[in-house]
C-alpha positions in Angstrom: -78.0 24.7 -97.2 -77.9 21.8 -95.4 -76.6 20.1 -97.9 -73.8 22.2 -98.4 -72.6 22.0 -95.3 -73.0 18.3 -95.1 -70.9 18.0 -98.2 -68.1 20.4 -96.9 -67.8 18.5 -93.6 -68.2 15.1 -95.6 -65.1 16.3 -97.4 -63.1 18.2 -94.7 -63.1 14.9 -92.5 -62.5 12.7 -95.7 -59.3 15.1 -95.7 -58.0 14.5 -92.6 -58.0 11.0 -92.9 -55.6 11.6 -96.3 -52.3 12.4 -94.2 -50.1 10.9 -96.3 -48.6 14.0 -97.8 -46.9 17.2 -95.7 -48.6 20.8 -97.1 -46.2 23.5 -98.3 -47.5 27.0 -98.0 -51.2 27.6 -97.4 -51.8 30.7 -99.5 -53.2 30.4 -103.2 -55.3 32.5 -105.2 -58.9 31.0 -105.4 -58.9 32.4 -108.8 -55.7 30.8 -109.8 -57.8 27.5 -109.0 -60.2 27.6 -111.9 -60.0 27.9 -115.3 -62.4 29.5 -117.6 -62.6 26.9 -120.0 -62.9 24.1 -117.5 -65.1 22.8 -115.6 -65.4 20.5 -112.5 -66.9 17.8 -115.0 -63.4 18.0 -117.5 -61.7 17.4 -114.6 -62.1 13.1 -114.0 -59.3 10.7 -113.8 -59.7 7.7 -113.7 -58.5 5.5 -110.6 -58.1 1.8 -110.4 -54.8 -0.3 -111.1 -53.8 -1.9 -114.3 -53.7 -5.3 -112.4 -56.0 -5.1 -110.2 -54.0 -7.9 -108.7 -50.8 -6.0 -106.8 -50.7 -2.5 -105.7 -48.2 -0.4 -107.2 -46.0 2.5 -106.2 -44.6 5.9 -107.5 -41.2 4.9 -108.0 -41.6 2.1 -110.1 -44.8 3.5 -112.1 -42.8 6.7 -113.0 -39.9 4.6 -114.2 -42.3 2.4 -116.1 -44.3 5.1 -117.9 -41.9 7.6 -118.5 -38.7 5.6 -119.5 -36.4 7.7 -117.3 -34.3 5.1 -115.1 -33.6 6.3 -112.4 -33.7 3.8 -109.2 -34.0 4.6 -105.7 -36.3 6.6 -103.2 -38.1 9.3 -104.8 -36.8 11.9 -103.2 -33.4 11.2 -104.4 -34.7 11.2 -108.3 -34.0 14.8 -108.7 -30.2 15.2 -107.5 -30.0 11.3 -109.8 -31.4 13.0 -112.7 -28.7 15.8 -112.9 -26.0 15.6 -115.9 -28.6 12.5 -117.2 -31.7 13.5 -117.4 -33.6 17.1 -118.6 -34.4 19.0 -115.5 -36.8 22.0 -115.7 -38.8 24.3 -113.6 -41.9 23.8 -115.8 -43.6 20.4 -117.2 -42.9 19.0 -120.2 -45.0 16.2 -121.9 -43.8 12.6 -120.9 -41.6 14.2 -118.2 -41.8 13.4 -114.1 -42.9 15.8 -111.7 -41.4 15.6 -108.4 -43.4 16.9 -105.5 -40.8 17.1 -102.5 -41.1 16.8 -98.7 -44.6 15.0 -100.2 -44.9 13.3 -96.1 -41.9 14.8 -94.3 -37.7 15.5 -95.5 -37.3 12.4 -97.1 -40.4 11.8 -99.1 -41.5 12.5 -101.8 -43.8 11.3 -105.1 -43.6 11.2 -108.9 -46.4 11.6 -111.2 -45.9 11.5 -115.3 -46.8 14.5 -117.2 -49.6 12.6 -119.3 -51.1 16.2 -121.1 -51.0 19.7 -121.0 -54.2 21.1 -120.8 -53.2 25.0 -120.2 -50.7 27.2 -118.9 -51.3 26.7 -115.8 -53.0 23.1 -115.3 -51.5 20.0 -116.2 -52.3 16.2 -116.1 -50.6 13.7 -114.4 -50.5 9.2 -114.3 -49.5 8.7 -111.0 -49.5 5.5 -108.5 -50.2 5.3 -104.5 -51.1 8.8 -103.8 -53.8 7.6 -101.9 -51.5 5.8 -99.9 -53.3 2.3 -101.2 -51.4 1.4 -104.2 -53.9 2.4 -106.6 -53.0 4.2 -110.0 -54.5 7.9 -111.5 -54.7 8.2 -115.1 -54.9 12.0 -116.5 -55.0 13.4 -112.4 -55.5 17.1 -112.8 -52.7 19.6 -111.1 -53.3 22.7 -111.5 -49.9 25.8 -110.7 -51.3 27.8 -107.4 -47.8 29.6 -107.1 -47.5 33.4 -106.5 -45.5 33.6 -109.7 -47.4 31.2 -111.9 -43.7 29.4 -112.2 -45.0 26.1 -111.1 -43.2 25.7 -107.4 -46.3 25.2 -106.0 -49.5 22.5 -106.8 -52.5 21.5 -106.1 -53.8 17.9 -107.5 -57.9 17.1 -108.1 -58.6 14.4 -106.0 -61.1 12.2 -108.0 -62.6 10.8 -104.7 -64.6 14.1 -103.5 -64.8 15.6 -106.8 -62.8 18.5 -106.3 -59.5 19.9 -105.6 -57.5 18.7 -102.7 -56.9 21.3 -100.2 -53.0 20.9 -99.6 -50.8 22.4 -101.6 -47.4 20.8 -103.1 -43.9 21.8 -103.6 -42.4 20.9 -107.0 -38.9 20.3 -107.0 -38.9 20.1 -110.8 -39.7 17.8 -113.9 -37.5 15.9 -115.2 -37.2 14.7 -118.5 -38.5 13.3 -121.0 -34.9 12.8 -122.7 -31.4 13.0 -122.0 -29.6 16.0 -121.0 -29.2 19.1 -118.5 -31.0 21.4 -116.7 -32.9 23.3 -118.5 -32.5 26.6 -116.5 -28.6 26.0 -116.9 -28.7 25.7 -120.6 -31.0 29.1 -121.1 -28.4 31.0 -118.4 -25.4 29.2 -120.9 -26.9 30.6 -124.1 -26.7 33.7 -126.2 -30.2 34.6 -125.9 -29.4 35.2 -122.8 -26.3 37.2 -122.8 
């Protein structure tokens, strides 16, 4: 018990000292968290840079990995990536997620879409979300939205082991490829006349 409650307060003040990402909404379905042919132990990235030499960050990792180039603050990379790049609602293999107001109105982070594990949990390469440059190879993030329709994230954090308790606000994926949004071109077509 002791333990337990060690651990908890171990992580909850690790946690604190994480702030460099805002929340969006605090409700989630615990069950919406765990997925019945994963567990904890299926869940490891693995952390440390490429070069161990320079620390790296989002913007420049995401262009590297994915091919889309776009340049400029990541929050801008969704309004640049209309007309030239895919834009969807839902990941796609090889394409960016865009988690906006990441640390306030004008921040935000990008993280590669490296596999697809399920319906409802992704992985992702990123770079700096621990603030320290470092890079995340196949990062768990997992769709905690109300409507399953991927508005909403939470990402494992390999450091405690577990899921990190703030949740994210997708703006979208974008890419991999050239074209348009992806909600605009199902609205266009005769399917959905």
């Amino acid at each position: 018990m002791a333990e337990s409650f060690l651990r908890l307060a171990v992580a909850a003040a690790f946690s604190m000292l994480l702030t460099a990402c805002a929340s969006s909404p605090d409700t989630y379905f615990a069950d919406d968290l765990a997925s019945p042919s994963k567990s904890d132990t299926d869940r490891q990235a693995r952390l440390g840079n490429e070069d161990d030499s320079s620390p790296m960050q989002c913007v420049p990792y995401a262009r590297a990995h994915s091919g889309i180039t776009i340049f400029g603050d990541a929050w801008t990379w969704w309004q640049k990536a209309a007309g030239k790049f895919t834009r969807s609602p839902t990941p796609v293999l090889g394409s960016v997620m865009v988690l906006a107001g990441y640390a306030g109105p004008n921040r935000a982070h990008l993280a590669v879409v490296s596999a697809m594990d399920t319906e409802r949990e992704i992985r992702v390469d990123h770079a700096n979300w621990f603030n320290d440059g470092s890079i995340l190879t196949d990062d768990p993030v997992v769709d905690v939205s109300a409507d399953n329709d991927w508005s909403s994230v939470k990402v494992w954090n390999p450091r405690t082991n577990a899921w990190g308790l703030k949740i994210y606000a997708v703006e979208g994926f974008i890419g991999p490829g050239p074209g348009g949004d992806v909600v605009a071109m199902l609205a266009g077509s005769p399917a959905s006349s």
